[in-house]
N, C-alpha and C positions, 0 to 999 in steps of 0.2 A: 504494500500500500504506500504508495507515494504521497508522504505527508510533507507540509508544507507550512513553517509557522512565522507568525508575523508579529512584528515584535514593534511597536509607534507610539508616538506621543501622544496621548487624547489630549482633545480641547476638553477643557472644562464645560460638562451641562449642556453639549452641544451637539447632539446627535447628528443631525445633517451636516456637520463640517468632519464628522468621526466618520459617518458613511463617506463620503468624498475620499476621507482617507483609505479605509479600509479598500473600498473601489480598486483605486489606484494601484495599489500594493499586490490586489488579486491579480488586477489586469496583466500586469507586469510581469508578474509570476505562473501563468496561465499554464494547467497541464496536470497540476496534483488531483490524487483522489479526494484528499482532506486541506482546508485549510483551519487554522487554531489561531486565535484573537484574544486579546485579554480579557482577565478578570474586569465587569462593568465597563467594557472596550467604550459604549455608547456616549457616557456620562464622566467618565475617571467616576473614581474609589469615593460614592458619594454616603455617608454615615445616616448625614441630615436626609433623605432621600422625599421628604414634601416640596413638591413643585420642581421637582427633577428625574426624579422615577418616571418611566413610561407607562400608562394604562397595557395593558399586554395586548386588547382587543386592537388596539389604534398604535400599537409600538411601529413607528420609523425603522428602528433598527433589525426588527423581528422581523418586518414584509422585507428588508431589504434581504438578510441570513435568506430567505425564502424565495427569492428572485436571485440573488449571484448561483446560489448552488442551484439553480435549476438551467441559467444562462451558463454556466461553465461546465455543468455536467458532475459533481459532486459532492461533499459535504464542507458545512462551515460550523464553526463549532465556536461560543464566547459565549461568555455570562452579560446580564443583563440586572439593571437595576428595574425593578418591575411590581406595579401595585396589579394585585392579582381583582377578580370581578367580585371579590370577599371584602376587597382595601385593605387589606394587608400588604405587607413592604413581603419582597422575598430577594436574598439576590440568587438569581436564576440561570444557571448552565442550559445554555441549547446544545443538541447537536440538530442541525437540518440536514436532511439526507434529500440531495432533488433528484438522486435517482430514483428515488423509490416517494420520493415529497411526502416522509415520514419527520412527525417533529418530536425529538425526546428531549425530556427535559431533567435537570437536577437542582436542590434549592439545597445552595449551603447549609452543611449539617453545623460546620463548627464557626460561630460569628464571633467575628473580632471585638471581645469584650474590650481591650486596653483602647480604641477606638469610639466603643461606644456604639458598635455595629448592634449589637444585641438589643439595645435601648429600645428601635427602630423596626429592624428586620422579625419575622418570623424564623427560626430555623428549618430547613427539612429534616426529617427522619429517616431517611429509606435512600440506599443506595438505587442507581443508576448505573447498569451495564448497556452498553449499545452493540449492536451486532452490525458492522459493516465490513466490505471486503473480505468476508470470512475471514473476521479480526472480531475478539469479543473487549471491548473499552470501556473504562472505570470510570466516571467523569470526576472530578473534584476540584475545589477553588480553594486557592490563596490557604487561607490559616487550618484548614484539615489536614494539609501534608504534616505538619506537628502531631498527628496524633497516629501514630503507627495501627493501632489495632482498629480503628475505623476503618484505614482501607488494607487490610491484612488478606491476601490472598483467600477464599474461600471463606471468608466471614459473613461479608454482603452476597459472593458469590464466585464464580469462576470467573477468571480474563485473560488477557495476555497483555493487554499494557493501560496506563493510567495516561488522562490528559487532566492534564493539571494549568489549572489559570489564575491567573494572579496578578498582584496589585502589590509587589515585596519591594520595600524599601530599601536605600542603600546603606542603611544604617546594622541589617541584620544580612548580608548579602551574604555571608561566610553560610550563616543557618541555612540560607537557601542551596547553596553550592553542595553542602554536605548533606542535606537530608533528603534532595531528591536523586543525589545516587546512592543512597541509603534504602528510597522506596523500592530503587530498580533493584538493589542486589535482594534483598530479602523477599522479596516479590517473584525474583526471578522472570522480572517481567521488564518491558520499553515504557521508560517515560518521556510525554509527550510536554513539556514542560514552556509556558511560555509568558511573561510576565511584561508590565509595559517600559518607557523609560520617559522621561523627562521629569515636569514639577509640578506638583497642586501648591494648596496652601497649606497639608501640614507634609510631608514631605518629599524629595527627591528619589526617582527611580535610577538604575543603572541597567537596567533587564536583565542580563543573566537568561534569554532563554535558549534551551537545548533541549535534546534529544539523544536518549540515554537508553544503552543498551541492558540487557540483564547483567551480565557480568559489571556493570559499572562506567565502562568505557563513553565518552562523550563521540556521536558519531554526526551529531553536526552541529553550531551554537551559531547565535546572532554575533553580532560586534557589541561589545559592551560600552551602553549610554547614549547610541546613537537609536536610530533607526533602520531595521535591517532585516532583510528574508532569509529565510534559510531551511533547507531540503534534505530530507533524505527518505531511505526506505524502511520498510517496518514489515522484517523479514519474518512468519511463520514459520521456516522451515527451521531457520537460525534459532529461534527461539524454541520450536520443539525440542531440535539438536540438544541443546543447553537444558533442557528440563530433562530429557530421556538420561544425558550421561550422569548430572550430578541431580540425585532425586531430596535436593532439600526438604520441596513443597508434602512430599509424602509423610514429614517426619514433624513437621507445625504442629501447633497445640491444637 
Protein backbone atom coordinates (compact mmCIF):
# COMPACT_ATOMS: atom_id res chain seq x y z
CA UNK A 1 0.00 0.00 0.00
CA UNK A 2 1.53 3.10 -1.09
CA UNK A 3 1.16 5.56 1.80
CA UNK A 4 1.62 8.96 1.56
CA UNK A 5 1.87 11.54 4.60
CA UNK A 6 1.66 15.12 4.76
CA UNK A 7 3.02 16.97 7.08
CA UNK A 8 1.92 21.49 6.96
CA UNK A 9 1.32 24.20 8.71
CA UNK A 10 -2.59 24.98 9.53
CA UNK A 11 -3.85 28.27 9.53
CA UNK A 12 -5.60 29.00 12.58
CA UNK A 13 -9.78 28.24 12.41
CA UNK A 14 -9.54 28.24 8.84
CA UNK A 15 -10.79 25.47 7.13
CA UNK A 16 -10.93 26.62 3.51
CA UNK A 17 -7.37 28.15 3.58
CA UNK A 18 -6.32 24.28 5.25
CA UNK A 19 -8.40 22.62 2.35
CA UNK A 20 -6.32 24.91 -0.24
CA UNK A 21 -3.49 23.57 1.47
CA UNK A 22 -4.10 20.03 1.96
CA UNK A 23 -5.21 20.26 -2.03
CA UNK A 24 -2.08 21.36 -3.15
CA UNK A 25 0.17 18.94 -1.30
CA UNK A 26 -2.35 15.97 -2.76
CA UNK A 27 -2.05 17.22 -6.01
CA UNK A 28 1.52 17.27 -6.07
CA UNK A 29 1.95 14.08 -4.79
CA UNK A 30 -0.69 12.25 -6.90
CA UNK A 31 -0.57 8.26 -7.19
CA UNK A 32 -0.64 6.97 -3.39
CA UNK A 33 -3.22 4.55 -2.15
CA UNK A 34 -3.58 6.46 1.34
CA UNK A 35 -2.93 9.84 2.14
CA UNK A 36 -2.50 10.98 6.21
CA UNK A 37 -3.14 14.67 7.56
CA UNK A 38 -2.83 15.89 10.93
CA UNK A 39 -4.28 15.65 14.04
CA UNK A 40 -7.40 18.67 13.75
CA UNK A 41 -5.42 19.32 10.10
CA UNK A 42 -8.96 21.76 9.49
CA UNK A 43 -8.65 24.13 12.41
CA UNK A 44 -4.81 23.44 14.29
CA UNK A 45 -5.13 21.88 17.88
CA UNK A 46 -8.40 23.85 18.93
CA UNK A 47 -9.15 23.09 23.13
CA UNK A 48 -11.74 26.06 23.11
CA UNK A 49 -13.47 24.38 20.06
CA UNK A 50 -17.17 26.84 20.30
CA UNK A 51 -17.20 28.72 17.13
CA UNK A 52 -14.47 26.70 15.56
CA UNK A 53 -15.55 23.17 15.47
CA UNK A 54 -17.33 22.15 12.34
CA UNK A 55 -21.12 20.84 12.53
CA UNK A 56 -20.20 17.32 10.96
CA UNK A 57 -23.56 17.43 8.67
CA UNK A 58 -22.00 20.87 6.92
CA UNK A 59 -18.20 20.01 7.65
CA UNK A 60 -15.99 21.88 4.67
CA UNK A 61 -13.21 19.61 5.55
CA UNK A 62 -15.31 16.26 5.62
CA UNK A 63 -17.08 16.88 1.96
CA UNK A 64 -13.67 17.88 0.89
CA UNK A 65 -11.78 14.01 2.63
CA UNK A 66 -14.83 12.88 0.42
CA UNK A 67 -14.35 14.45 -2.88
CA UNK A 68 -10.02 14.26 -3.06
CA UNK A 69 -10.38 10.59 -2.37
CA UNK A 70 -12.99 9.98 -4.79
CA UNK A 71 -11.11 12.48 -7.52
CA UNK A 72 -7.76 10.68 -7.00
CA UNK A 73 -8.91 7.28 -6.43
CA UNK A 74 -8.06 6.58 -2.71
CA UNK A 75 -8.08 7.19 0.90
CA UNK A 76 -7.58 10.31 3.06
CA UNK A 77 -7.30 9.91 6.54
CA UNK A 78 -7.19 13.23 9.55
CA UNK A 79 -8.86 14.10 12.53
CA UNK A 80 -11.21 16.76 12.71
CA UNK A 81 -12.54 19.00 15.36
CA UNK A 82 -16.24 18.30 15.09
CA UNK A 83 -19.63 19.20 17.04
CA UNK A 84 -21.53 15.98 16.43
CA UNK A 85 -25.82 16.24 15.62
CA UNK A 86 -25.82 15.57 19.82
CA UNK A 87 -23.57 19.03 20.28
CA UNK A 88 -21.18 17.51 21.63
CA UNK A 89 -17.35 18.46 20.91
CA UNK A 90 -15.54 15.13 19.75
CA UNK A 91 -12.13 15.33 18.02
CA UNK A 92 -12.63 12.88 15.25
CA UNK A 93 -10.25 10.58 13.06
CA UNK A 94 -11.72 9.92 9.46
CA UNK A 95 -10.52 7.52 7.37
CA UNK A 96 -12.59 8.04 3.73
CA UNK A 97 -12.19 5.38 1.41
CA UNK A 98 -13.52 6.73 -2.23
CA UNK A 99 -12.84 3.51 -3.58
CA UNK A 100 -15.40 1.91 -1.95
CA UNK A 101 -16.94 5.80 -0.58
CA UNK A 102 -16.90 4.19 2.88
CA UNK A 103 -16.42 6.71 5.82
CA UNK A 104 -14.85 5.31 9.23
CA UNK A 105 -14.45 7.11 11.89
CA UNK A 106 -12.60 7.26 15.57
CA UNK A 107 -13.01 9.85 18.54
CA UNK A 108 -10.00 10.29 20.70
CA UNK A 109 -10.11 7.86 23.50
CA UNK A 110 -7.33 9.65 25.45
CA UNK A 111 -7.87 13.80 25.77
CA UNK A 112 -5.32 16.18 26.51
CA UNK A 113 -6.19 16.98 30.10
CA UNK A 114 -2.73 19.38 30.62
CA UNK A 115 -4.44 21.37 27.75
CA UNK A 116 -7.69 21.22 28.85
CA UNK A 117 -8.96 19.18 25.86
CA UNK A 118 -11.07 17.05 28.26
CA UNK A 119 -12.99 20.22 29.65
CA UNK A 120 -14.58 20.57 26.19
CA UNK A 121 -14.32 17.33 24.16
CA UNK A 122 -16.23 14.13 24.79
CA UNK A 123 -13.89 11.01 24.68
CA UNK A 124 -14.45 7.99 22.44
CA UNK A 125 -14.54 4.40 23.93
CA UNK A 126 -14.05 1.83 21.21
CA UNK A 127 -11.24 1.24 19.11
CA UNK A 128 -11.30 1.69 15.31
CA UNK A 129 -9.64 -0.82 12.81
CA UNK A 130 -10.17 -0.14 9.05
CA UNK A 131 -9.72 -2.75 6.49
CA UNK A 132 -8.02 -1.24 3.31
CA UNK A 133 -5.64 -2.72 0.61
CA UNK A 134 -5.82 -5.95 2.46
CA UNK A 135 -4.09 -3.97 5.34
CA UNK A 136 -6.04 -4.08 8.77
CA UNK A 137 -5.38 -0.11 10.43
CA UNK A 138 -5.59 1.03 14.03
CA UNK A 139 -6.51 4.61 13.88
CA UNK A 140 -5.31 6.88 16.91
CA UNK A 141 -4.59 10.62 17.77
CA UNK A 142 -1.87 12.61 19.39
CA UNK A 143 -1.99 11.84 23.37
CA UNK A 144 -3.16 7.91 23.18
CA UNK A 145 0.32 6.98 21.77
CA UNK A 146 1.21 7.45 25.76
CA UNK A 147 -0.70 4.90 26.74
CA UNK A 148 0.63 1.50 25.58
CA UNK A 149 -2.19 -0.81 26.57
CA UNK A 150 -4.82 1.17 24.66
CA UNK A 151 -3.42 0.28 21.50
CA UNK A 152 -1.72 -3.01 22.48
CA UNK A 153 -2.00 -5.52 19.71
CA UNK A 154 -5.13 -7.69 20.16
CA UNK A 155 -6.71 -5.61 22.88
CA UNK A 156 -9.05 -3.55 20.78
CA UNK A 157 -8.40 -6.15 18.02
CA UNK A 158 -6.16 -7.60 15.23
CA UNK A 159 -3.94 -5.18 12.70
CA UNK A 160 -0.88 -4.76 11.10
CA UNK A 161 -0.05 -1.01 11.41
CA UNK A 162 -1.34 2.03 13.45
CA UNK A 163 -1.95 5.60 11.87
CA UNK A 164 -1.22 7.98 14.29
CA UNK A 165 -2.05 11.91 14.01
CA UNK A 166 -1.03 14.42 15.94
CA UNK A 167 -0.74 17.88 17.01
CA UNK A 168 3.01 17.01 19.37
CA UNK A 169 4.84 19.88 20.31
CA UNK A 170 8.53 20.72 20.05
CA UNK A 171 8.99 20.91 23.52
CA UNK A 172 8.24 16.95 24.15
CA UNK A 173 9.62 15.81 20.55
CA UNK A 174 12.21 13.40 22.18
CA UNK A 175 8.71 11.41 23.67
CA UNK A 176 7.40 11.53 20.39
CA UNK A 177 10.63 10.03 18.43
CA UNK A 178 10.84 7.21 21.10
CA UNK A 179 7.46 6.04 21.66
CA UNK A 180 6.34 5.62 18.26
CA UNK A 181 9.04 3.32 17.59
CA UNK A 182 8.27 1.81 20.73
CA UNK A 183 4.58 1.32 19.32
CA UNK A 184 6.09 -0.24 16.13
CA UNK A 185 8.59 -2.77 17.94
CA UNK A 186 6.06 -4.07 20.58
CA UNK A 187 3.34 -4.07 18.11
CA UNK A 188 5.23 -5.67 15.72
CA UNK A 189 3.44 -3.63 13.40
CA UNK A 190 4.03 -0.10 10.63
CA UNK A 191 3.48 3.13 12.12
CA UNK A 192 1.84 5.46 10.14
CA UNK A 193 2.86 8.55 12.02
CA UNK A 194 2.21 12.12 11.14
CA UNK A 195 2.19 15.34 13.02
CA UNK A 196 1.91 19.16 11.91
CA UNK A 197 4.68 21.83 12.03
CA UNK A 198 4.63 25.56 12.57
CA UNK A 199 2.97 27.84 15.52
CA UNK A 200 -0.42 28.48 17.36
CA UNK A 201 -0.69 30.54 20.38
CA UNK A 202 0.27 28.12 22.94
CA UNK A 203 2.82 26.20 21.12
CA UNK A 204 5.43 25.54 18.31
CA UNK A 205 5.51 22.24 16.10
CA UNK A 206 8.67 20.62 14.58
CA UNK A 207 6.71 17.53 12.82
CA UNK A 208 8.77 14.73 13.26
CA UNK A 209 6.51 12.72 10.88
CA UNK A 210 7.48 9.03 9.64
CA UNK A 211 6.96 5.99 8.82
CA UNK A 212 8.11 3.02 10.95
CA UNK A 213 8.63 -0.34 10.29
CA UNK A 214 8.19 -3.40 12.84
CA UNK A 215 11.40 -3.84 13.71
CA UNK A 216 11.88 -0.11 14.41
CA UNK A 217 13.69 1.16 11.57
CA UNK A 218 12.42 4.62 10.13
CA UNK A 219 11.67 3.85 6.28
CA UNK A 220 10.66 7.37 5.27
CA UNK A 221 10.28 10.87 7.45
CA UNK A 222 9.33 14.51 6.40
CA UNK A 223 12.17 17.35 6.81
CA UNK A 224 11.88 18.55 10.21
CA UNK A 225 9.92 22.06 10.88
CA UNK A 226 9.37 22.71 7.41
CA UNK A 227 6.63 21.54 5.27
CA UNK A 228 7.09 18.37 3.53
CA UNK A 229 5.69 14.82 1.75
CA UNK A 230 6.93 11.91 2.11
CA UNK A 231 6.30 8.08 0.67
CA UNK A 232 6.63 4.88 1.19
CA UNK A 233 5.23 1.27 1.03
CA UNK A 234 3.46 -0.65 3.76
CA UNK A 235 4.62 -4.08 2.91
CA UNK A 236 2.27 -7.38 4.16
CA UNK A 237 4.56 -9.64 3.17
CA UNK A 238 7.51 -7.94 5.19
CA UNK A 239 5.40 -7.63 7.82
CA UNK A 240 4.15 -11.37 7.82
CA UNK A 241 7.85 -12.32 7.29
CA UNK A 242 8.72 -10.55 10.61
CA UNK A 243 5.79 -11.86 12.77
CA UNK A 244 6.19 -15.77 11.28
CA UNK A 245 10.08 -15.74 12.23
CA UNK A 246 10.08 -13.96 15.74
CA UNK A 247 6.55 -14.80 17.23
CA UNK A 248 6.51 -12.11 20.04
CA UNK A 249 2.72 -11.29 19.54
CA UNK A 250 1.95 -15.11 20.58
CA UNK A 251 3.56 -14.67 23.92
CA UNK A 252 1.53 -10.84 25.06
CA UNK A 253 -0.44 -10.83 28.10
Amino acid sequence: MKTTIIQFDITWASPSENIRKAEQLLAENSGADLYVLPEMWATGFATEPDGIAEDEETSLALAWMRDASERYNCAVCGSLAIRTSEGSYVNRMYFVDGRSRKVSYYDKHHLFSYGHEDRHYTAGNSHTIVEYCGLRLLLLVCYDLRFPVWSRYGNGGEYDAIILVANWPVARQRAWQILTRARAIENQCYMICVNRVGCDSYCRYAGGSAIIEPLGKTICRCKSATVDVATADIDIDYLQSRRSCFRVLDDRD
